[in-house]
C-alpha positions as CSV (number, residue, x, y, z in Angstrom):
1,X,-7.3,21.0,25.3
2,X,-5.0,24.1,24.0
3,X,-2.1,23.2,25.9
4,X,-2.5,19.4,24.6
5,X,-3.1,20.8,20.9
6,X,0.1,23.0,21.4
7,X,2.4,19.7,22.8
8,X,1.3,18.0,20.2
9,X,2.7,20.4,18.2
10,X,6.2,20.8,19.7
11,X,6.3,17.0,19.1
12,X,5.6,17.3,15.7
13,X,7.9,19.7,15.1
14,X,10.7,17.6,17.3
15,X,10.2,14.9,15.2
16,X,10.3,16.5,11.8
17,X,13.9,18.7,13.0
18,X,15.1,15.0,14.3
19,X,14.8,13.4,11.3
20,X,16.5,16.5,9.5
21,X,19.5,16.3,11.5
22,X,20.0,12.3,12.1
23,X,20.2,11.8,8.3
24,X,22.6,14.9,7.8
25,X,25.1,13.8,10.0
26,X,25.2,10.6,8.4
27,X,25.4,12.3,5.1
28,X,28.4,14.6,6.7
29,X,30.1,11.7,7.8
30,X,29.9,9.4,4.8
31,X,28.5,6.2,6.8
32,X,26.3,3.6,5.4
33,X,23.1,3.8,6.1
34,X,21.0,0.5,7.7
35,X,17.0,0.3,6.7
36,X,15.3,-1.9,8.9
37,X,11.9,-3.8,7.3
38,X,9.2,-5.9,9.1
39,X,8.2,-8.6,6.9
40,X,5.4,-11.3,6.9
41,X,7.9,-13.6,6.0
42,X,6.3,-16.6,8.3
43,X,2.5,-16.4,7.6
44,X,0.2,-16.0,5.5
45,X,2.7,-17.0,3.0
46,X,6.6,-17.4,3.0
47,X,6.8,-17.4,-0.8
48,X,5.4,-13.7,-0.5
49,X,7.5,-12.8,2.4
50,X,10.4,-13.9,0.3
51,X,9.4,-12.1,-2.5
52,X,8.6,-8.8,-1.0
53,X,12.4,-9.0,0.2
54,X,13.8,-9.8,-3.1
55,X,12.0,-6.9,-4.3
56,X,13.5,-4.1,-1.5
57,X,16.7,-6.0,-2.6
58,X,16.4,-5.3,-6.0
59,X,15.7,-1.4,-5.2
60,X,18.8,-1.6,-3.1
61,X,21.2,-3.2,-6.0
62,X,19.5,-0.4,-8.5
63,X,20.1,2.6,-6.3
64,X,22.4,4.8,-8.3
65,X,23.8,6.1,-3.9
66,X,26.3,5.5,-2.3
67,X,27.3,4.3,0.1
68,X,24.8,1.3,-0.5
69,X,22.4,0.5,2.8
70,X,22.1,-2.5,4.8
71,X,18.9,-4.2,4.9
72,X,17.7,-5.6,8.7
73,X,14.7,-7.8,8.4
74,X,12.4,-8.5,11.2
75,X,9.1,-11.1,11.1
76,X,5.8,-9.6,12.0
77,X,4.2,-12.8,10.5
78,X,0.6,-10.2,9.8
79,X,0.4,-9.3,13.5
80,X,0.5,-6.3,14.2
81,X,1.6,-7.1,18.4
82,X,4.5,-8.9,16.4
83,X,4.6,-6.0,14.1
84,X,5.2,-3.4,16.8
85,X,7.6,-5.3,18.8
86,X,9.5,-5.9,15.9
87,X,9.5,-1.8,15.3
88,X,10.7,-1.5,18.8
89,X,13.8,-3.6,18.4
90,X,14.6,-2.5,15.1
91,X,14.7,1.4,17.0
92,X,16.7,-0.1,19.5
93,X,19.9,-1.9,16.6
94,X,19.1,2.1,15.2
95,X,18.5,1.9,12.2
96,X,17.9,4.7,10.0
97,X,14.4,4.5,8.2
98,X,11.7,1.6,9.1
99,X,10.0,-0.2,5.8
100,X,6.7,-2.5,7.2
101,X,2.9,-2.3,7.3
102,X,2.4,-5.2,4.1
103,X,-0.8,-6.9,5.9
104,X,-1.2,-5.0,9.1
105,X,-0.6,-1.1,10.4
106,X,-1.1,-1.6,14.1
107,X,0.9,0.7,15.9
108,X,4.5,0.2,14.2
109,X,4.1,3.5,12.5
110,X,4.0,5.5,15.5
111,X,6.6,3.9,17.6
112,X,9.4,4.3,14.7
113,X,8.0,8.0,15.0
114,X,8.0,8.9,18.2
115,X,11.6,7.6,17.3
116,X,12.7,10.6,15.5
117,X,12.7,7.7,12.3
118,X,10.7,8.0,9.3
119,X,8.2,5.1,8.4
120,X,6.8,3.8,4.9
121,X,3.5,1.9,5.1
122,X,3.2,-0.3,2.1
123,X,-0.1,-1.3,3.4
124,X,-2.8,-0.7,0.8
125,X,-5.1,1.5,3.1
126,X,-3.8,4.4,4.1
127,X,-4.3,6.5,7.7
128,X,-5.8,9.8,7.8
129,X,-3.8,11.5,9.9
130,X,-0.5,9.1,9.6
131,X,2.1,10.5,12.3
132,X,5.1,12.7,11.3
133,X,7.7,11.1,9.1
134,X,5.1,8.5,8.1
135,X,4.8,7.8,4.2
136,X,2.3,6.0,2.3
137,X,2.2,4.0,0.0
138,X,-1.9,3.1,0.6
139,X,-4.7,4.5,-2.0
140,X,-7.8,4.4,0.0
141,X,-9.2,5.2,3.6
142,X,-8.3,2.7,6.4
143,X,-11.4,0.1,6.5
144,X,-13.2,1.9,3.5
145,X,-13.5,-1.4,2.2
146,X,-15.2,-2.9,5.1
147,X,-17.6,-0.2,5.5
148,X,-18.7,-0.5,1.3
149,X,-19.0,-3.8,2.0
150,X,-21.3,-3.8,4.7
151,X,-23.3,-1.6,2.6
152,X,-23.7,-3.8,-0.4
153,X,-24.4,-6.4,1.9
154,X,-27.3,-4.6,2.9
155,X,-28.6,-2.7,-0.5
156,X,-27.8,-6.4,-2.2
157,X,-28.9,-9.1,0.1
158,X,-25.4,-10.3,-1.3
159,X,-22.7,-11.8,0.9
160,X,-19.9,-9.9,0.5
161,X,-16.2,-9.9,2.0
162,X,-14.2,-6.6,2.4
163,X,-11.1,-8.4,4.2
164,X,-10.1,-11.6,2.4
165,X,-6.2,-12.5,1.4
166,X,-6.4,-10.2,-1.5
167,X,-5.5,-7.3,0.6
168,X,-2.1,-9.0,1.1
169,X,-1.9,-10.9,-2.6
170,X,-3.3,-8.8,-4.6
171,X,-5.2,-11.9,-6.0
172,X,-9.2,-11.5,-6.0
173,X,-9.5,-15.1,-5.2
174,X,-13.0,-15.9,-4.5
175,X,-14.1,-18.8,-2.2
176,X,-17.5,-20.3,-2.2
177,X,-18.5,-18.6,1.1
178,X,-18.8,-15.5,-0.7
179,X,-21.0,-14.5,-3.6
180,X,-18.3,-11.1,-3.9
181,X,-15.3,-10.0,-2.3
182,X,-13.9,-6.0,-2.3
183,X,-10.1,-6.3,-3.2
184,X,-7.6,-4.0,-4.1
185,X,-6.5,-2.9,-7.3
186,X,-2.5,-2.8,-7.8
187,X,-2.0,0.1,-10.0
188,X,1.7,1.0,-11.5
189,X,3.6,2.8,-14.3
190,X,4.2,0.3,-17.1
191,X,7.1,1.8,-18.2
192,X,9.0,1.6,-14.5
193,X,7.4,-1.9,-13.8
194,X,8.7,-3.2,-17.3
195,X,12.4,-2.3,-16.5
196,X,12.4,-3.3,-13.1
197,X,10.7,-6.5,-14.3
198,X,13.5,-7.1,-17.0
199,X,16.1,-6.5,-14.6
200,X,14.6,-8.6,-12.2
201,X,14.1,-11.8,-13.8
202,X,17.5,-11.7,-15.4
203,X,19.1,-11.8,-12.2
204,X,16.8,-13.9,-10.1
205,X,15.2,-16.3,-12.8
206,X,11.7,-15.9,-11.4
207,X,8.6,-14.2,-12.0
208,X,8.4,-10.6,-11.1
209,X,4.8,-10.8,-8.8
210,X,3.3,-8.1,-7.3
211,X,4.7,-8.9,-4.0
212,X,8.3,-7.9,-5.9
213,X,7.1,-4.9,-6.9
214,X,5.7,-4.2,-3.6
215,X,8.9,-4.1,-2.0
216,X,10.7,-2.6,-4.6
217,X,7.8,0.2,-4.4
218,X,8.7,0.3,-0.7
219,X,12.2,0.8,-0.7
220,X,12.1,3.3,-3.7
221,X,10.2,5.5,-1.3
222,X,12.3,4.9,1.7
223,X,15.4,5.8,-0.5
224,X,13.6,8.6,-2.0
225,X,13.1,10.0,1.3
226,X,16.9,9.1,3.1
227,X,17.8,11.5,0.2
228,X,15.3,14.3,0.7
229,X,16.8,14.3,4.7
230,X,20.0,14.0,3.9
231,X,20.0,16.6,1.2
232,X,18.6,19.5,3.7
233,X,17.0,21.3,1.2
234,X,14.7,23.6,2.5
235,X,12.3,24.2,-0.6
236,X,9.1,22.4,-1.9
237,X,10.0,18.7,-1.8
238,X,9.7,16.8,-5.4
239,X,6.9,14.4,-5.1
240,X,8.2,10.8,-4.6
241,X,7.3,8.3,-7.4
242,X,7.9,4.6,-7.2
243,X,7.0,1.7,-9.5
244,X,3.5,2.3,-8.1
245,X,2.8,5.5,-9.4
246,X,3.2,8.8,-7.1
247,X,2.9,8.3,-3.3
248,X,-1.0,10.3,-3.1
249,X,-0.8,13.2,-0.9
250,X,-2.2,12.6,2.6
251,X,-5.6,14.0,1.8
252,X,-6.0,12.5,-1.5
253,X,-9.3,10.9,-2.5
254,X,-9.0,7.1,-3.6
255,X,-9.3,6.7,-7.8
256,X,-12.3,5.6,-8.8
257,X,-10.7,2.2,-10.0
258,X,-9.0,1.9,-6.8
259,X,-10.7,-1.0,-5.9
260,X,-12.3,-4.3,-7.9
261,X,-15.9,-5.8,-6.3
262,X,-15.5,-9.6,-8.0
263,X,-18.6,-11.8,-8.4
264,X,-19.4,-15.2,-8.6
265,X,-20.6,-16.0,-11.9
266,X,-23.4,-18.3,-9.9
267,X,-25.3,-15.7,-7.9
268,X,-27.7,-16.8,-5.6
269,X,-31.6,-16.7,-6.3
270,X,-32.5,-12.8,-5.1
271,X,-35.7,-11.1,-3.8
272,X,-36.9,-8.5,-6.4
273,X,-36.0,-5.9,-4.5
274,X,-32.4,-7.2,-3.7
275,X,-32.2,-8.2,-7.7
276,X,-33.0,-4.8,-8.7
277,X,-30.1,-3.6,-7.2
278,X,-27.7,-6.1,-8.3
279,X,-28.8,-5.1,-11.8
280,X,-28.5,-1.2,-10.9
281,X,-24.8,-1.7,-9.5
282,X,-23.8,-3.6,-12.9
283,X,-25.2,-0.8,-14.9
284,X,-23.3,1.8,-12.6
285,X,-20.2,0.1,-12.3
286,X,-19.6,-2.6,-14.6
287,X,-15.9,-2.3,-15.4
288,X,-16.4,-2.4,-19.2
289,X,-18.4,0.9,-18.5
290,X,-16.1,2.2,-16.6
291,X,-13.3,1.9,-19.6
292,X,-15.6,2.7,-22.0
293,X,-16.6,6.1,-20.1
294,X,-20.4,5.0,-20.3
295,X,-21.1,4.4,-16.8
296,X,-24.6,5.5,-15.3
297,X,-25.7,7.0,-12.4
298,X,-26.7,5.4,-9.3
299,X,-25.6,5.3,-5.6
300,X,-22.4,3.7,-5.8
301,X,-21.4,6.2,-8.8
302,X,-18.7,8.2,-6.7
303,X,-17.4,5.0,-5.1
304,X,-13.9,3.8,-5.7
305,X,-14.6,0.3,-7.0
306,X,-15.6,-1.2,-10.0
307,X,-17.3,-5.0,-10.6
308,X,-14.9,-6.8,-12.5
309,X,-16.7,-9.2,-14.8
310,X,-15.1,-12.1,-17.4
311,X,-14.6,-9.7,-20.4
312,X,-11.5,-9.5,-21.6
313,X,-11.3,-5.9,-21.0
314,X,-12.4,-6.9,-17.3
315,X,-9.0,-8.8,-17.1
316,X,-6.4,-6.5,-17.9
317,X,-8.3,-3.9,-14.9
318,X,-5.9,-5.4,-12.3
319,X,-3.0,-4.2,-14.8
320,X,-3.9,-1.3,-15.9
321,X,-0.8,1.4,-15.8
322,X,-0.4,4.9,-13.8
323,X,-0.8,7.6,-16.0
């Protein structure tokens, strides 16, 4: 076990010096640089797909560097067998950093580096223990969701969903299988998303979605971190902000607002038992409590999610800015 513990090491440290010296070559030498990204461009949704594109575009066009990069794009359509074969072949044209992980991690992360590449996962979980190179953009544990979930199921007799669409949209869309589902909540700085937003619609005459601003978010870190390597500075590296907010340090817990529980306004008919709780969780983490800073204490209290109601304070959660 040592001697495994101590390999891992040396291929750590390989990786980390390999990334070092690819980029600062490049740098020495004045090339372009080409950023590779794996896409869901053919499922669940090719609007999105597009989107997210037109968003690393836009990061691209706005990138004071020079010379500018070229953007590969590969299809994972959500699967992550697609997603890694796609990582592979974008390591084998070379590229230069790897941008992927929208819907699905898989196992793209650790091909790109074992690589010698650096990674950015825009997924919106996060890996504990993400290989070297790796950067993410994700705010809570890998399948956090789905374990709360299955919890609330149990404490509420409710049926909730902690893997629906909205962990690729964005958009707590409930469907009448469910009586709650556990989504995401997009975060971001106002002030960032409202220029990028500006410049966005001026040039592409469309709304700026959140699939946009994924992307965008995405490539800012990717270029964020193509100039860390290829500046070789040696001291404490500045963190690495993007539209959504600072990239959380690996060991960071989620915000408490990191993710929205949405109900059906026509709950089913509960036991006493089951109703008690439903009535204890709305005292403990109705949204408008949580703004308000009156929230009580229960069992979910230290949870990252709060129940989005119809108020209209409950509306703007899903936009509320990075501070």
């Amino acid at each position: 076990m040592k001697g495994e513990s101590r390999w891992g090491r040396r291929v750590a440290l390989g990786v980390v010096l390999a990334l070092g010296s690819g980029l600062c070559s490049l740098a020495q030498a004045g090339q372009a640089l080409t950023i590779g990204a794996i896409v869901p461009q053919s499922w669940p949704s090719a609007t999105e797909g597009e989107e997210i594109v037109l968003g690393m575009q836009l990061a691209i066009k706005t990138w004071p560097g020079q010379p500018v990069p070229t953007l590969v794009i590969k299809d994972s359509a959500c699967d992550p067998r697609k997603g890694e074969a796609a990582a592979r072949e974008l390591v084998a044209a070379k590229v230069d950093l790897v941008l992927g992980s929208w819907c699905a991690i898989g196992q793209a992360p650790k091909v790109v580096s074992e690589a010698g590449l650096p990674y950015v996962s825009a997924h919106a979980e996060r890996l504990q223990t993400p290989p070297p190179g790796v950067l993410q953009l994700g705010r809570q544990e890998l399948y956090l969701a789905e374990r709360m979930a299955t919890n609330l199921r149990a404490e509420t007799g409710l049926r909730i969903s902690g893997r629906t669409s909205c962990w690729m949209d964005f958009e707590p869309i409930l469907r009448e299988q469910y009586d709650a589902i556990l989504c995401p909540v997009l975060g971001y700085d106002k002030s960032r998303w409202q220029q990028a937003e500006a410049t966005f619609t001026a040039a592409n005459r469309r709304p700026f979605t959140y699939s946009v601003a994924r992307g965008y978010a995405a490539m800012e870190a990717g270029l964020a971190q193509l100039r860390r390597l290829r500046s070789g500075s040696k001291g404490p590296a500045e963190p690495i902000v993007t539209i959504l907010g600072p990239l959380p340090p690996a060991d960071a817990p989620p915000p408490p607002d990191a993710m929205q529980l949405v109900l059906s306004p026509k709950l089913p008919k509960l036991s006493p038992k089951d109703q008690a709780a439903v009535n204890q969780l709305l005292q403990t983490k109705a949204c408008t409590c949580l703004l308000d800073n009156s929230c009580g204490k229960g069992p979910w209290a230290d949870q990252p999610f709060v129940v989005r109601g119809n108020s209209a304070k409950c509306a703007t959660l899903a936009s509320s800015a990075i501070h």
